[in-house]
C-alpha positions in Angstrom: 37.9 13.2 -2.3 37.6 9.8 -4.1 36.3 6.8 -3.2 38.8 4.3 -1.7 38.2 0.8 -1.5 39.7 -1.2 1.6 42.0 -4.5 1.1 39.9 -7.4 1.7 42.1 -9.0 3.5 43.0 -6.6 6.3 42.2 -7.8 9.5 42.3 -11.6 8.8 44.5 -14.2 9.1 45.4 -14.3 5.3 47.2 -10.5 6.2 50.8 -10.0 6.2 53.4 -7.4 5.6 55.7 -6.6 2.6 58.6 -8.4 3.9 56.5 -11.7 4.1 55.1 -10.8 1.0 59.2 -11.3 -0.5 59.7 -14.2 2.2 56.9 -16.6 0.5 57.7 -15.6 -3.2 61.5 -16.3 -2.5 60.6 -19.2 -0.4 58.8 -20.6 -3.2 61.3 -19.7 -6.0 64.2 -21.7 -4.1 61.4 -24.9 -3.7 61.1 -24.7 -7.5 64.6 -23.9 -7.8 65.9 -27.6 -5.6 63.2 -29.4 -7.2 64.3 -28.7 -10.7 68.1 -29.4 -9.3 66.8 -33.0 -8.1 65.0 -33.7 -12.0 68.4 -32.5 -13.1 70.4 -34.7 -10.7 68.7 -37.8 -11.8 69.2 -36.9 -15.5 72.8 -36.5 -15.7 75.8 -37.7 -14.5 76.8 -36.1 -10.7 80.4 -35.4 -12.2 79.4 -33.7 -15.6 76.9 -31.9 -13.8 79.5 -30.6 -11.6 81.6 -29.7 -13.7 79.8 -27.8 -16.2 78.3 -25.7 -13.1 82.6 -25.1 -12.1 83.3 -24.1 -15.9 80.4 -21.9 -15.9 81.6 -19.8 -12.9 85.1 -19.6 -13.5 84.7 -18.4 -17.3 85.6 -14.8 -17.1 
């Protein structure tokens, strides 16, 4: 009985579903994610960076 408003984008190009709705937002999340890991890389040290990431995941 109420009024229901339709998506705007149904029916265009610009449509897609919910698991390309997750695809792009994870898609973009790893981008940012190796971009920030290539900053890092030039930063520091290869090595230290290593093994601080190998410390990290074998602390219990």
């Amino acid at each position: 009985m109420g009024i229901r408003h339709g998506n705007m984008l149904d029916g265009t190009m610009w449509e897609f579903g919910r698991p390309a709705f997750w695809a792009v937002h994870l898609a973009g999340a790893a981008v940012l994610f190796f971009l920030g890991m290539r900053f890092a890389v030039r930063r520091v040290p290869v090595p230290i960076m290593l093994f601080s990431m190998l410390r990290s995941l074998l602390r219990h």
